[in-house]
One Martini backbone bead per residue (centre of mass of N, CA, C, O) as a GRO file, in nm:
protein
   90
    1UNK     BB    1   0.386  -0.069  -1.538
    2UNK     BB    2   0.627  -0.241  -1.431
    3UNK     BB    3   0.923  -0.495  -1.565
    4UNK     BB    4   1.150  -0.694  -1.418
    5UNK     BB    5   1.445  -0.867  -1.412
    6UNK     BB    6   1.553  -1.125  -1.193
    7UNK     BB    7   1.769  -1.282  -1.399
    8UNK     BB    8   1.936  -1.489  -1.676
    9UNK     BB    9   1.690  -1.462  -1.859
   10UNK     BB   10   1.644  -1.371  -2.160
   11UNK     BB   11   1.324  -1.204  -2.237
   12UNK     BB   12   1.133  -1.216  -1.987
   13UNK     BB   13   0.993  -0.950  -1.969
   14UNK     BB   14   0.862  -0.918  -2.255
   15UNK     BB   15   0.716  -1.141  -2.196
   16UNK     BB   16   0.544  -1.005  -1.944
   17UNK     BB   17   0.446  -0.790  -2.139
   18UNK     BB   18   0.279  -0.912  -2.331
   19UNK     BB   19   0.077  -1.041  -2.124
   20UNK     BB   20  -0.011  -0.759  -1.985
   21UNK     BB   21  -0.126  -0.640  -2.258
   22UNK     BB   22  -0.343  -0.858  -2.319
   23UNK     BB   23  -0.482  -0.733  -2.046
   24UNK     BB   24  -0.484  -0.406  -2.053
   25UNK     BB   25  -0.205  -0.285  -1.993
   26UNK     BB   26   0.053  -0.066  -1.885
   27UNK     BB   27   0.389  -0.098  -2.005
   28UNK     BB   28   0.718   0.008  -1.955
   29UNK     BB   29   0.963  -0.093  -2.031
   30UNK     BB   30   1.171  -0.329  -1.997
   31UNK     BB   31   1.399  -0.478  -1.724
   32UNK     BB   32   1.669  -0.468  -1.482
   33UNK     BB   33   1.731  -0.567  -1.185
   34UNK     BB   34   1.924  -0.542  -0.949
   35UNK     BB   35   1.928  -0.839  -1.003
   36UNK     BB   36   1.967  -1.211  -1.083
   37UNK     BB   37   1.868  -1.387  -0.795
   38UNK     BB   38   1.548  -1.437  -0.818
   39UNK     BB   39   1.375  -1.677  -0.744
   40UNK     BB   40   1.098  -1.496  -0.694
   41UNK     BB   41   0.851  -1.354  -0.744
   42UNK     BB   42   0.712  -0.987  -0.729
   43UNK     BB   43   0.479  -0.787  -0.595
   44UNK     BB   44   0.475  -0.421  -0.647
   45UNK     BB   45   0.333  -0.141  -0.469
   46UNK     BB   46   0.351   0.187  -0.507
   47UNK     BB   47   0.034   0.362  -0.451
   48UNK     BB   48  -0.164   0.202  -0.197
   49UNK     BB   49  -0.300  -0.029  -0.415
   50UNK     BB   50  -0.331  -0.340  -0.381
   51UNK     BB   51  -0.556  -0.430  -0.579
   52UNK     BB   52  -0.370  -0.366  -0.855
   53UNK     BB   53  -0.096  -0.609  -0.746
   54UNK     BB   54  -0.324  -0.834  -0.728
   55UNK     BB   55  -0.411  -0.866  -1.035
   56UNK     BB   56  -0.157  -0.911  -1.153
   57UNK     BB   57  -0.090  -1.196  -0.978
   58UNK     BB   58  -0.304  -1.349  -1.069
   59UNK     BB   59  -0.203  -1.369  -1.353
   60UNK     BB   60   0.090  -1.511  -1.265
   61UNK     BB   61   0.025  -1.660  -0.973
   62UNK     BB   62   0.105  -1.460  -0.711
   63UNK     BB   63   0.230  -1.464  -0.340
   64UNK     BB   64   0.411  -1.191  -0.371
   65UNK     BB   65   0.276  -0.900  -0.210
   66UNK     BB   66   0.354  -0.558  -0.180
   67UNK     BB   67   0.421  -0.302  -0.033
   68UNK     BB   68   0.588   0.021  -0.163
   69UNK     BB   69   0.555   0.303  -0.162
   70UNK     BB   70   0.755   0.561  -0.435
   71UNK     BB   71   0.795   0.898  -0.468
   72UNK     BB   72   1.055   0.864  -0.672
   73UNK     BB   73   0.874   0.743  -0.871
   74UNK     BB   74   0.711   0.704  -1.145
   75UNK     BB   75   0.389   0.779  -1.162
   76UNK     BB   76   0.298   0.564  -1.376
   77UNK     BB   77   0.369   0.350  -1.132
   78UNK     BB   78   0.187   0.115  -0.939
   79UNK     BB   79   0.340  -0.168  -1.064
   80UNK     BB   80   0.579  -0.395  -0.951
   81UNK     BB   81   0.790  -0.651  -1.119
   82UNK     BB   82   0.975  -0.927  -1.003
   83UNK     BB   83   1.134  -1.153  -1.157
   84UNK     BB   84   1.162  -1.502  -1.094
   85UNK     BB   85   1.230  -1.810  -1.156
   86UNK     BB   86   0.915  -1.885  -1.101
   87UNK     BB   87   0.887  -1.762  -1.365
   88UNK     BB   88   0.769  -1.894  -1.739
   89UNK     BB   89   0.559  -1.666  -1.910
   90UNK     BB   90   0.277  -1.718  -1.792
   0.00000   0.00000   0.00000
């Protein structure tokens, strides 16, 4: 999975990445969104499979999850995360 931060708070994805690998999830080095205004957080599958944009989703609790699959993007990745404001940390 990626962890992009949509916000202007330094170092929310790496806490996000370190969150997600406690939970033996593989997350990419963490990065920044296309811009740092994301109110809220969103799931977003890459791979046209919910159930595990849901499970990320889950340990978040949020409740924005998208299909959006992108043959495009790397391999690796099946599910994108992108912080909005309304993420904590946690």
């Amino acid at each position: 999975m990626e962890v992009l931060n949509g916000t202007k708070t330094a170092g929310l994805a790496n806490r996000a990445r370190d969150l997600f690998q406690s939970y033996d999830f593989e997350v990419m080095a963490p990065n920044n969104a296309d811009n740092d205004q994301y109110i809220n957080t969103v799931v977003l599958d890459r791979k046209g499979n919910l159930d595990n944009a849901r499970k990320v989703a889950d340990i978040m609790r949020c409740t924005r999850i998208y299909s959006k699959p992108d043959p495009q993007l790397d391999q690796a990745v099946d599910v994108t995360v992108i912080l909005g404001k309304d993420f904590d940390g946690r």
